[in-house]
N, CA, C and O atoms as CSV, one atom per row, in Angstrom:
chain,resi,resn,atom,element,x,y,z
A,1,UNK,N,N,0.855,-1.185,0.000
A,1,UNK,CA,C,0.000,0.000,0.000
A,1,UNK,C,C,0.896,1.242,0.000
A,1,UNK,O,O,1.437,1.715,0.999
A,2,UNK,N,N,1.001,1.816,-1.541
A,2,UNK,CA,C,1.850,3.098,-1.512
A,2,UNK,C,C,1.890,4.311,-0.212
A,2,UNK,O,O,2.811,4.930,0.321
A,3,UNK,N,N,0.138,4.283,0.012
A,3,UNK,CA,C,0.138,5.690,0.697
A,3,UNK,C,C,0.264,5.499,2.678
A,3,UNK,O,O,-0.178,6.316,3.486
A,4,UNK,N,N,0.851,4.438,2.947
A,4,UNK,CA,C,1.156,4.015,4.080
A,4,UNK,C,C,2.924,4.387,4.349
A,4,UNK,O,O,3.592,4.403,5.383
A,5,UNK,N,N,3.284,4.666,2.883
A,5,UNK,CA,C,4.617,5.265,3.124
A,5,UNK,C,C,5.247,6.301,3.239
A,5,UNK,O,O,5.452,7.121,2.344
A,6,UNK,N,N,5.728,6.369,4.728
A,6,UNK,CA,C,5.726,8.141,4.938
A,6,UNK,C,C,6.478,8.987,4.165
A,6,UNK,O,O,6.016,10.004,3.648
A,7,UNK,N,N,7.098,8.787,4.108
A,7,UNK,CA,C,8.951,9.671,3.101
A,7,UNK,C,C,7.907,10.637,2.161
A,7,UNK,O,O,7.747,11.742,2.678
A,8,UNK,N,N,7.077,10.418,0.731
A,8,UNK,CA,C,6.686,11.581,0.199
A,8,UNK,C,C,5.172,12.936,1.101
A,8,UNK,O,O,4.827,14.065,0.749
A,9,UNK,N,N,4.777,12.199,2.076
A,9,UNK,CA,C,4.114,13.166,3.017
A,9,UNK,C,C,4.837,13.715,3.926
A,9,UNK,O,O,4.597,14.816,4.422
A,10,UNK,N,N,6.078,12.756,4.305
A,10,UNK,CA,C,6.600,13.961,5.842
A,10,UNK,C,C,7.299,14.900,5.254
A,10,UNK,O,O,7.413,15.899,5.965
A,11,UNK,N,N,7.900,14.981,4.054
A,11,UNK,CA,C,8.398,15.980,2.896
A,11,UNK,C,C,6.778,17.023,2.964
A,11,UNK,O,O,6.856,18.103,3.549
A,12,UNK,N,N,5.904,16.754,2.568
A,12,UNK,CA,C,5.074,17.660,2.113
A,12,UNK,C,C,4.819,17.993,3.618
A,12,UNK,O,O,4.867,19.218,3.726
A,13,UNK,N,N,4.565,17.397,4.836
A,13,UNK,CA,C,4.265,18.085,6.352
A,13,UNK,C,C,5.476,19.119,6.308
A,13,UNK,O,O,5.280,20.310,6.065
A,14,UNK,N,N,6.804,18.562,6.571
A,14,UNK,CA,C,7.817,19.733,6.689
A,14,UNK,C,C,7.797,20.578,5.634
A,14,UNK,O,O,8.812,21.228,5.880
A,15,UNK,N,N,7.403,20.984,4.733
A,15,UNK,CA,C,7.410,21.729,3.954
A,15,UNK,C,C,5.848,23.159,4.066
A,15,UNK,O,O,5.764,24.365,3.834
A,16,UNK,N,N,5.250,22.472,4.369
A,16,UNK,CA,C,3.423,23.180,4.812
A,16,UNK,C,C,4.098,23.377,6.297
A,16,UNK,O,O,3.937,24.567,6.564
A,17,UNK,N,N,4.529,22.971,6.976
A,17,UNK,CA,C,4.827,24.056,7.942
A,17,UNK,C,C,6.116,24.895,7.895
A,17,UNK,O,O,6.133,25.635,8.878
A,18,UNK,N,N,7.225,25.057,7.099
A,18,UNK,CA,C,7.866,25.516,7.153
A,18,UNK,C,C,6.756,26.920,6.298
A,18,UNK,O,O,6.772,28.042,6.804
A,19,UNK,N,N,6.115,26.717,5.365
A,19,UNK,CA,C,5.302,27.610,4.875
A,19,UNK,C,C,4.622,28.534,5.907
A,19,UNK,O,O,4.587,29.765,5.911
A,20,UNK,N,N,4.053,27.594,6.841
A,20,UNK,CA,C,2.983,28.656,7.746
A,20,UNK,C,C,4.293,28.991,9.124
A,20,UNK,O,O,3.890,29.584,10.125
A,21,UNK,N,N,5.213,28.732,9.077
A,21,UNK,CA,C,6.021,29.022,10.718
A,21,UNK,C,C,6.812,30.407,9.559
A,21,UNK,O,O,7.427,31.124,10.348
A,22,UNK,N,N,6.865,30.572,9.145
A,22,UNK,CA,C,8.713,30.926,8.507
A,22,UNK,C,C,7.983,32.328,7.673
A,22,UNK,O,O,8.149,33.509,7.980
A,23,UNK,N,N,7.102,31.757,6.488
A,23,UNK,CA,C,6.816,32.975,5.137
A,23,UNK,C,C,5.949,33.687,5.649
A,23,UNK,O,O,6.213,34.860,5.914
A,24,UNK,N,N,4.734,33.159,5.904
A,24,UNK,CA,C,2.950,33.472,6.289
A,24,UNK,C,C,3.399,34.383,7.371
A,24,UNK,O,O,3.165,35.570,7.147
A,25,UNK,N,N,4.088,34.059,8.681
A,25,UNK,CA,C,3.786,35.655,10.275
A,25,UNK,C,C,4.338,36.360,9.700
A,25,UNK,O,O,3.558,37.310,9.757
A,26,UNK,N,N,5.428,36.807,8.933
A,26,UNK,CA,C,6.139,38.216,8.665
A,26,UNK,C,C,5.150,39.271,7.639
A,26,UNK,O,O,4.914,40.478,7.695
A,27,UNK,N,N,4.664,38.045,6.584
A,27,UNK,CA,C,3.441,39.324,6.334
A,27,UNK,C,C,2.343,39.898,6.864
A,27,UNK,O,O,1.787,40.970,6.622
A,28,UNK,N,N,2.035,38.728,7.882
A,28,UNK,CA,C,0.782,39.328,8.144
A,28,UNK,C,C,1.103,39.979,9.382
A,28,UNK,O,O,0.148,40.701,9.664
A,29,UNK,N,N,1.892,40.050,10.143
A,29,UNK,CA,C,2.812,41.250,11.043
A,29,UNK,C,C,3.365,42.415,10.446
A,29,UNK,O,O,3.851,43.313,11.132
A,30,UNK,N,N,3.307,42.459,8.919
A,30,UNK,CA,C,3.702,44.029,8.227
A,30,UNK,C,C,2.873,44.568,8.123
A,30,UNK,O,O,3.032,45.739,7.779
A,31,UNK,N,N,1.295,44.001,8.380
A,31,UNK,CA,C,0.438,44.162,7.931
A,31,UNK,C,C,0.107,45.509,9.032
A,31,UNK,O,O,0.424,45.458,10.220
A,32,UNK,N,N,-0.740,46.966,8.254
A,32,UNK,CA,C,-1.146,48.179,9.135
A,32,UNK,C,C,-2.619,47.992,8.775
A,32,UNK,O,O,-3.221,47.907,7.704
A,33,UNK,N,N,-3.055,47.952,10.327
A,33,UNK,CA,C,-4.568,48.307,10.083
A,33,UNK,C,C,-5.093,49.631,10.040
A,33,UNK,O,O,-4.334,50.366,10.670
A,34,UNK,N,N,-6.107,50.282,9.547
A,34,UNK,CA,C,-6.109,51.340,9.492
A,34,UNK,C,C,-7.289,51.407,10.585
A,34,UNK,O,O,-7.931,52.403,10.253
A,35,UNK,N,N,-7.748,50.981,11.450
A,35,UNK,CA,C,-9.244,51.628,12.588
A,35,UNK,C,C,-8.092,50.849,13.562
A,35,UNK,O,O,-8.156,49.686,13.961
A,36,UNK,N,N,-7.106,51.760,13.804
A,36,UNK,CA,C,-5.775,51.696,14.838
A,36,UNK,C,C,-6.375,52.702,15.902
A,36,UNK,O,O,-6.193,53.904,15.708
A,37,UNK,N,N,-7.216,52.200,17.231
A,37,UNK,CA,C,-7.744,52.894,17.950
A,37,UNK,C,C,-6.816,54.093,19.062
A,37,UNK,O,O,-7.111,54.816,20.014
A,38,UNK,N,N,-5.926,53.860,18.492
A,38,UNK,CA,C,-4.602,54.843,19.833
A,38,UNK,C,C,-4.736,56.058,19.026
A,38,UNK,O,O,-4.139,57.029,19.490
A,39,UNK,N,N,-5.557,56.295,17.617
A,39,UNK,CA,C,-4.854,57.765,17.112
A,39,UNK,C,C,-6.062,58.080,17.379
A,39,UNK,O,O,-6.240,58.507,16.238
A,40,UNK,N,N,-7.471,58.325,18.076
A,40,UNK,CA,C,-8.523,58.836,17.899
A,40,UNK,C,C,-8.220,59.872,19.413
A,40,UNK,O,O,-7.257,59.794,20.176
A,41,UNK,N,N,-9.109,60.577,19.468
A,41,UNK,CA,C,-9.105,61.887,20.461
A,41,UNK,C,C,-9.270,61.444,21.813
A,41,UNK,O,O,-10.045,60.494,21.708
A,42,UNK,N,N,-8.938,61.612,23.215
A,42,UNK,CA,C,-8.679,61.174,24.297
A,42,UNK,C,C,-9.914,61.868,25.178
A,42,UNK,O,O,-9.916,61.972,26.404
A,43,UNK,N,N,-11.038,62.353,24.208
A,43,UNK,CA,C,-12.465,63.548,24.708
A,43,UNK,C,C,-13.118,62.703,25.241
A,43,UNK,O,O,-13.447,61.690,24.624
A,44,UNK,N,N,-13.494,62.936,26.630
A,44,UNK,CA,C,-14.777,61.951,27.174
A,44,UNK,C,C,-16.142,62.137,26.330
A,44,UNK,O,O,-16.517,63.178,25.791
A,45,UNK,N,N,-16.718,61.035,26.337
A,45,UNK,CA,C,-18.274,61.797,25.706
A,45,UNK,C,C,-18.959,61.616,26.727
A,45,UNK,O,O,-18.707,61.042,27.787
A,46,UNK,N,N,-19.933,62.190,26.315
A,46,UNK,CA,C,-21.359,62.676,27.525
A,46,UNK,C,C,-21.944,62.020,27.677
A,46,UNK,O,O,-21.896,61.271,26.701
A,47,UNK,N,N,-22.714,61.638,28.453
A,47,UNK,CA,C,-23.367,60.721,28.176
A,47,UNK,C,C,-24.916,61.543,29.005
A,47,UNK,O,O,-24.894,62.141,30.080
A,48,UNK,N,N,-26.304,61.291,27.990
A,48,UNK,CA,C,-27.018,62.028,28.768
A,48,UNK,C,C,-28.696,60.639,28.855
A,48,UNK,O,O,-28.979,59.767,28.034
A,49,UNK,N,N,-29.567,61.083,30.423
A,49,UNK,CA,C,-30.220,59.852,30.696
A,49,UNK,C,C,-31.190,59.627,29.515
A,49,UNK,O,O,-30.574,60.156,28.589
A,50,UNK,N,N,-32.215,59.207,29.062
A,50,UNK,CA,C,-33.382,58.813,28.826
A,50,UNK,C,C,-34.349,59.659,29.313
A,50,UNK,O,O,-34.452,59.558,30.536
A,51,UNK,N,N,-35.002,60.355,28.875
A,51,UNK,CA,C,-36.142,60.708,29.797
A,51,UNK,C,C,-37.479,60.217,28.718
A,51,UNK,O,O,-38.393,60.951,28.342
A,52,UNK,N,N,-37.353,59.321,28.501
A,52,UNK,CA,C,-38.881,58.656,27.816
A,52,UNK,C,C,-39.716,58.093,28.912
A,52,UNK,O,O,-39.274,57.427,29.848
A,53,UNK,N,N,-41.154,58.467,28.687
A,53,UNK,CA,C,-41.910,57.841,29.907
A,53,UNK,C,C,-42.521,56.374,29.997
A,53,UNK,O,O,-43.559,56.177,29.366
A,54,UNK,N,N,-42.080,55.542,30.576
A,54,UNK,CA,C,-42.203,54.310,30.500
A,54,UNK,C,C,-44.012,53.893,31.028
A,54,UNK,O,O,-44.418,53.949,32.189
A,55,UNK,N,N,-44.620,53.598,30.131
A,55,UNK,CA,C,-46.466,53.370,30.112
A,55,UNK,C,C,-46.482,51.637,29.748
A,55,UNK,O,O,-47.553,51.039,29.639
């Protein structure tokens, strides 16, 4: 039974993870989000009650 023999899959395992450990984090760590919440204004808002009459 060919596919009981490991040698051409543990090639393709070490290889799919050398893909996702090694290439894949550095881009998606270059990556800039832009709704980067540290640059927005430090203004409290108001906050005001309800006055609807509850019937």
């Amino acid at each position: 039974m060919p596919q009981l023999n490991p040698t051409p899959w543990f090639l393709v395992l070490l290889f799919s993870w050398m893909v996702l450990l090694v290439i894949i984090p550095p881009k998606v760590m270059h990556h800039h989000f832009t709704g980067d919440p540290t640059h927005h204004s430090a203004k409290e808002q108001t906050q005001t009650p309800w006055n609807w009459p509850w019937h």
